[in-house]
C-alpha positions as CSV (number, residue, x, y, z in Angstrom):
1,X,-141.9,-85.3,85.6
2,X,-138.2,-84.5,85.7
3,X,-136.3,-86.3,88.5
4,X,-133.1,-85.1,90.2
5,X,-130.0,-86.8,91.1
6,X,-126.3,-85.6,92.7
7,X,-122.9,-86.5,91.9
8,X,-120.8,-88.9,94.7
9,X,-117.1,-89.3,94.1
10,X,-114.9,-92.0,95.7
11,X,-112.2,-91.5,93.3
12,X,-109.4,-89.7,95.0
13,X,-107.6,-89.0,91.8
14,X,-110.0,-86.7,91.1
15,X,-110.2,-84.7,93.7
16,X,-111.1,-80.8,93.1
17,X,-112.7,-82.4,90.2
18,X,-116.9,-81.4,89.3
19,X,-118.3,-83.5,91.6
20,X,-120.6,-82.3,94.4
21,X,-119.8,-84.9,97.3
22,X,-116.8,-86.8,98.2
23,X,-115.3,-89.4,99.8
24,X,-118.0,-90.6,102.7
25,X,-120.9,-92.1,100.4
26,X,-123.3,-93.4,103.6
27,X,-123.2,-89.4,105.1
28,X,-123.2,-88.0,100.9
29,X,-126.2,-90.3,100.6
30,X,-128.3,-89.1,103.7
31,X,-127.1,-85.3,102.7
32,X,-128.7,-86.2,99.4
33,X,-132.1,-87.3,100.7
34,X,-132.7,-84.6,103.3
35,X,-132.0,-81.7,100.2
36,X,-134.9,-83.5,98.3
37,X,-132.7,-85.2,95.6
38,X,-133.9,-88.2,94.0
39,X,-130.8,-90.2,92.6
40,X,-127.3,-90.2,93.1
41,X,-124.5,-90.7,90.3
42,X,-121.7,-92.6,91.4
43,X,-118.2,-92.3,90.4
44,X,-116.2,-94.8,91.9
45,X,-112.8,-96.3,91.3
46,X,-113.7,-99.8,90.3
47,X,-116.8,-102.4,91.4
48,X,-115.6,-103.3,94.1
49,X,-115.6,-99.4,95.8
50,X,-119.0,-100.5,97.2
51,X,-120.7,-103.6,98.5
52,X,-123.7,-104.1,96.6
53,X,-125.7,-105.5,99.7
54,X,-124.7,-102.4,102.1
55,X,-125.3,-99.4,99.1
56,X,-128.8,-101.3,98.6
57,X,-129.3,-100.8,102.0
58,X,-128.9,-97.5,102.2
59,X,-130.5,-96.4,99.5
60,X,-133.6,-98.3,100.5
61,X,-132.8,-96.3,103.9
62,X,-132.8,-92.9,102.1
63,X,-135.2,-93.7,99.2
64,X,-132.7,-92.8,96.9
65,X,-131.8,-94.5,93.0
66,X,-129.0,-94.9,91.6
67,X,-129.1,-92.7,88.5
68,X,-125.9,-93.8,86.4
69,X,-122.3,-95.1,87.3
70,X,-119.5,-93.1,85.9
71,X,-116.4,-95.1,84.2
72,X,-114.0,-92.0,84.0
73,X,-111.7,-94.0,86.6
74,X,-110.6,-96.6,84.0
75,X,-108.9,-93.4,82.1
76,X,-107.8,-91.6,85.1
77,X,-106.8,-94.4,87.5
78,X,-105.7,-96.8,85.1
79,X,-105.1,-94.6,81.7
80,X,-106.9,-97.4,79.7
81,X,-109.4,-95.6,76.5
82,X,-112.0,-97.5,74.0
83,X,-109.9,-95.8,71.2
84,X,-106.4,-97.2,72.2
85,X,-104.5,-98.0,69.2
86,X,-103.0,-101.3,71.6
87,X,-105.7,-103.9,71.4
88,X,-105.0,-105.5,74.7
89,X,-105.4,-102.2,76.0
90,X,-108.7,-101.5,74.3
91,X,-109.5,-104.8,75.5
92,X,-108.8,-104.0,79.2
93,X,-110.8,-100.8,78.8
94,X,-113.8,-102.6,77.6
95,X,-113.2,-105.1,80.6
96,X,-113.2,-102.4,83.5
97,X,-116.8,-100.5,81.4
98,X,-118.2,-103.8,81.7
99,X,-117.7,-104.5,85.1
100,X,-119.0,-101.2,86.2
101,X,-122.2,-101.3,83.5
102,X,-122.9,-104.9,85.6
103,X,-122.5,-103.0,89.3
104,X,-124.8,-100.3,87.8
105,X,-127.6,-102.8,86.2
106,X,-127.6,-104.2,89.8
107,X,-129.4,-100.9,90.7
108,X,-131.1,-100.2,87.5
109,X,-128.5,-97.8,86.5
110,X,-126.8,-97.0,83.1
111,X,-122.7,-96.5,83.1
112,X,-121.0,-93.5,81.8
113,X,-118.5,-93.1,78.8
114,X,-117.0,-89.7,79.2
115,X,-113.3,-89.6,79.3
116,X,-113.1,-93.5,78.9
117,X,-113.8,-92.6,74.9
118,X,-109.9,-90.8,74.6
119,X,-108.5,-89.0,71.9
120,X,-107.2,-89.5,68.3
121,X,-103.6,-88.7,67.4
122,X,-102.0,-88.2,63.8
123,X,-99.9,-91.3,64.9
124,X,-103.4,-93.2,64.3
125,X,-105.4,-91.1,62.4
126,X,-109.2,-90.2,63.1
127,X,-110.9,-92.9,61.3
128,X,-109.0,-95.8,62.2
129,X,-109.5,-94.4,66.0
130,X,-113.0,-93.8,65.9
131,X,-112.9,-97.2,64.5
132,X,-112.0,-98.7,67.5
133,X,-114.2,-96.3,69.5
134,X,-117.0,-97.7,67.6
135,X,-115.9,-101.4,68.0
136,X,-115.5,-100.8,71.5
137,X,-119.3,-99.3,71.9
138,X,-120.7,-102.1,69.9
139,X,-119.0,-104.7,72.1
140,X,-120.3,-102.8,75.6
141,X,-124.0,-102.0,73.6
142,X,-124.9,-105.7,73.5
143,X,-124.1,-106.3,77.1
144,X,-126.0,-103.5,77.6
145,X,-128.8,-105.2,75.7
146,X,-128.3,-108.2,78.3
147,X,-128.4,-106.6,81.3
148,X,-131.5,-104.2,80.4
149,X,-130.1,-100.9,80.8
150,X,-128.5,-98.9,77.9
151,X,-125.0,-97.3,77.5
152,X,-124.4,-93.7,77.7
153,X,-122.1,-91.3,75.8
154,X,-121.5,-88.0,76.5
155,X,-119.6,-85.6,73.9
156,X,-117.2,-83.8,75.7
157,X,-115.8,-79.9,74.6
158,X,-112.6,-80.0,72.4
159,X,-110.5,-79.7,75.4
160,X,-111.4,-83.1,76.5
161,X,-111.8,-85.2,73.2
162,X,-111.6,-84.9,69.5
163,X,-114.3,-87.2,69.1
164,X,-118.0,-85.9,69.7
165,X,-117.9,-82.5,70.9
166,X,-121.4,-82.1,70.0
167,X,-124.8,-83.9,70.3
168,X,-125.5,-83.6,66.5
169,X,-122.1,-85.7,66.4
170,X,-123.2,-87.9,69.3
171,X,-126.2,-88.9,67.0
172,X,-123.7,-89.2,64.1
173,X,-121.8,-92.0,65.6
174,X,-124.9,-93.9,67.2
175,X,-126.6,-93.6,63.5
176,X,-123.5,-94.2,61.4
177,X,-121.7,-97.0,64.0
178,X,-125.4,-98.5,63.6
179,X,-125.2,-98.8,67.9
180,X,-128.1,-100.1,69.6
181,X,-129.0,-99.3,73.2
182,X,-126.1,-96.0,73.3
183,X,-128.0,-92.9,74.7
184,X,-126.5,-89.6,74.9
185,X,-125.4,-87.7,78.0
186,X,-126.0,-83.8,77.4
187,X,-123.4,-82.1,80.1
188,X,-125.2,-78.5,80.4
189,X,-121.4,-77.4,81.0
190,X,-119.9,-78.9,77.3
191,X,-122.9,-77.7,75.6
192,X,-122.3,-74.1,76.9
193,X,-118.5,-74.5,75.1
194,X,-119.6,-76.3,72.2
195,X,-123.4,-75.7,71.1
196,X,-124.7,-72.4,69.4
197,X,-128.1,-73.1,70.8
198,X,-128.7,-75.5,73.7
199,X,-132.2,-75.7,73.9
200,X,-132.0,-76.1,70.1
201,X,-129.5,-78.6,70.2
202,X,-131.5,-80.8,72.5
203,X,-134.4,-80.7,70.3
204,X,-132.3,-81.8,67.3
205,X,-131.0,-84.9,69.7
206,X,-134.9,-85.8,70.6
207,X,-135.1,-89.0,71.9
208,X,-131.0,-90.2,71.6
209,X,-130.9,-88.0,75.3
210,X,-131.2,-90.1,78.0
211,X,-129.0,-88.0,81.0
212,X,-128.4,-84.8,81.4
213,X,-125.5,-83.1,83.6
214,X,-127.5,-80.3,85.4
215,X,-124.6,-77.7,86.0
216,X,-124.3,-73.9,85.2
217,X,-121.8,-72.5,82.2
218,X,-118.7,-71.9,85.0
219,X,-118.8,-75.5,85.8
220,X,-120.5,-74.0,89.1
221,X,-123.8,-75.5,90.6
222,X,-126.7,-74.6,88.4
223,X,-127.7,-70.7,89.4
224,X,-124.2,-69.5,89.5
225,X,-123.1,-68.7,85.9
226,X,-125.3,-67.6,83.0
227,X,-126.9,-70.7,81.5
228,X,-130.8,-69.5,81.0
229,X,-132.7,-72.8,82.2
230,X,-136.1,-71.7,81.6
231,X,-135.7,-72.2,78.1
232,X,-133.7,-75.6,78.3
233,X,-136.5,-76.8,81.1
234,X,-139.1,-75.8,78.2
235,X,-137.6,-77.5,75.5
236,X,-137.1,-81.0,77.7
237,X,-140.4,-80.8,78.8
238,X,-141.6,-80.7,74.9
239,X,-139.3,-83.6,74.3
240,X,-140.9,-85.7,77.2
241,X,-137.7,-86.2,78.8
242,X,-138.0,-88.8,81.2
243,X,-134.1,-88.9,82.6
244,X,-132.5,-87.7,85.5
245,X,-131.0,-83.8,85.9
246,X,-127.7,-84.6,88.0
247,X,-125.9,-82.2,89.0
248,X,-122.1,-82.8,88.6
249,X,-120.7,-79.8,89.3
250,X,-117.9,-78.1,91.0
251,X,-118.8,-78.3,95.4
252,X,-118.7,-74.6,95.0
253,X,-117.9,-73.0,98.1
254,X,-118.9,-76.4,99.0
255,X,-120.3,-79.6,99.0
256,X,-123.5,-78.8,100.7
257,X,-124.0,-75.5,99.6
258,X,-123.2,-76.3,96.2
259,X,-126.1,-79.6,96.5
260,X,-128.5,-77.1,98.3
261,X,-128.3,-74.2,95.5
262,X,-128.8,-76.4,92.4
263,X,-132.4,-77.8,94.3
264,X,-132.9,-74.4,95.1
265,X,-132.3,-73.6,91.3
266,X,-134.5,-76.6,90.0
267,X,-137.2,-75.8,92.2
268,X,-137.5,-71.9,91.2
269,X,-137.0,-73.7,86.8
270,X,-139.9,-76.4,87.4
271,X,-142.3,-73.0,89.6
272,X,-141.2,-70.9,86.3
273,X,-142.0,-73.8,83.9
274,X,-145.3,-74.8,85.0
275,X,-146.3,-71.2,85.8
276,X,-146.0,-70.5,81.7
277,X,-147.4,-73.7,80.9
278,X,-150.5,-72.7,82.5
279,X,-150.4,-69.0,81.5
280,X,-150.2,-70.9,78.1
281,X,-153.1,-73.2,78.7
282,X,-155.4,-70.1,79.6
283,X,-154.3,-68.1,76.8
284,X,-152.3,-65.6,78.8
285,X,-149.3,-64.2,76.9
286,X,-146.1,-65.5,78.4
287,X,-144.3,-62.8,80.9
288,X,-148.0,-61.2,81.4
């Protein structure tokens, strides 16, 4: 059964950046419930955005999850990276992951490395800098491991990182770094950029998925570019995807409309889905 979950930002940095609601987290949070959502994904500037005891509360309120905690915030607030070539730095980047991986295990909820992984430049060379990406993951991996939820990496297109662009090189550097409890974060948005076949992409990736970033190609709310879901919906479904579908996309015209369309757009996927599945099932052709 595929569960939903919407993006929160508290980040002002960000702002006009792909996320659906902003700013007011208790009104973003009862929004959230009354469209039907499951989960919310929190981007937040640092641990101490929120007070554990109050979000619990209002979760329990809305009988909402948390799905996953971003960490973009220690690039974009603070300009720290897993890959900088100053170990202090690096150092401080693994710090600020940490404590927002131990605000999200509070909830049950994995943390984010999106823009937190950086780039490589010819001043440090690509393998020296994926060596300290790597070094960096392993570190954040085993306190993963502690606190019982795993770490998620999501490749990014080429415009954001020289890393991972793809899933197939997601898998790459969780087999080849030899990292235990990484999961991958497949952005419907990068895919669109990056992947020849997203559907097939996904089945290549298997069981290293664990979150997906439900968005259309533009970047707008899923049902307002031309990403075909039906096909990705079919090929999660075979994969027994288990994770959340949070939207992070652009509040396009706006926050609530933008929330409303991509439930709207799940429901009429999951209708289409289980309509073939059962055409299937009685040995109907489907599109008969």
């Amino acid at each position: 059964m595929f569960r939903t979950a919407v993006t929160i930002s508290l980040v002002s940095q960000t702002r006009g950046g792909p996320f659906v609601f902003w700013d007011d987290l208790p009104a973003s949070l009862k929004r959230a419930a009354e469209i039907g959502f499951d989960a919310v994904e929190l981007f937040l500037p640092g641990p101490d955005a929120v007070v554990p005891e109050m979000l619990r509360a209002l979760l329990s309120e809305h009988r909402l999850n948390v799905a996953a905690v971003g960490t973009g915030a220690g690039m974009v607030v603070h300009q720290l990276s897993l890959s900088d070539p100053d170990a202090e730095r690096r150092a401080r980047a693994v710090e600020f992951v940490t404590s927002m991986m131990q605000l999200g295990a509070e909830f049950g909820a994995p943390a984010i490395i999106g823009s937190m992984q950086g780039r490589w430049t010819p001043a440090t060379g690509k393998e020296v800098a994926v060596k300290h990406l790597t070094d960096s993951l392993h570190q954040l991996s085993r306190t993963a491991g502690t606190l019982g939820v795993p770490l998620i990496y999501e490749p990014l297109n080429r415009y954001e990182t020289n890393f991972c662009n793809t899933l197939a090189e997601g898998v790459r550097l969780i087999q080849q770094g030899q990292l235990e409890n990484v999961l991958l974060l497949a952005d419907l948005f990068h895919m669109n950029i990056e992947e020849i076949d997203l559907a097939h992409a996904l089945r290549q990736a298997g069981h290293h998925v664990g979150h997906i970033h439900f968005v259309d190609s533009n970047r707008r709310p899923a049902g307002c570019g031309h990403l075909h879901f039906p096909a990705i919906f079919s090929e999660l479904r075979e994969m027994g995807y288990q994770g959340y579908l949070s939207a992070e996309a652009f509040p396009w015209p706006d926050s609530d409309q933008a929330a409303v369309t991509t439930m709207k757009t799940f429901r009429r996927v999951i209708e289409l889905a289980e309509t073939d599945s059962s055409a299937s099932h009685r040995g109907v052709p489907e599109g008969r």
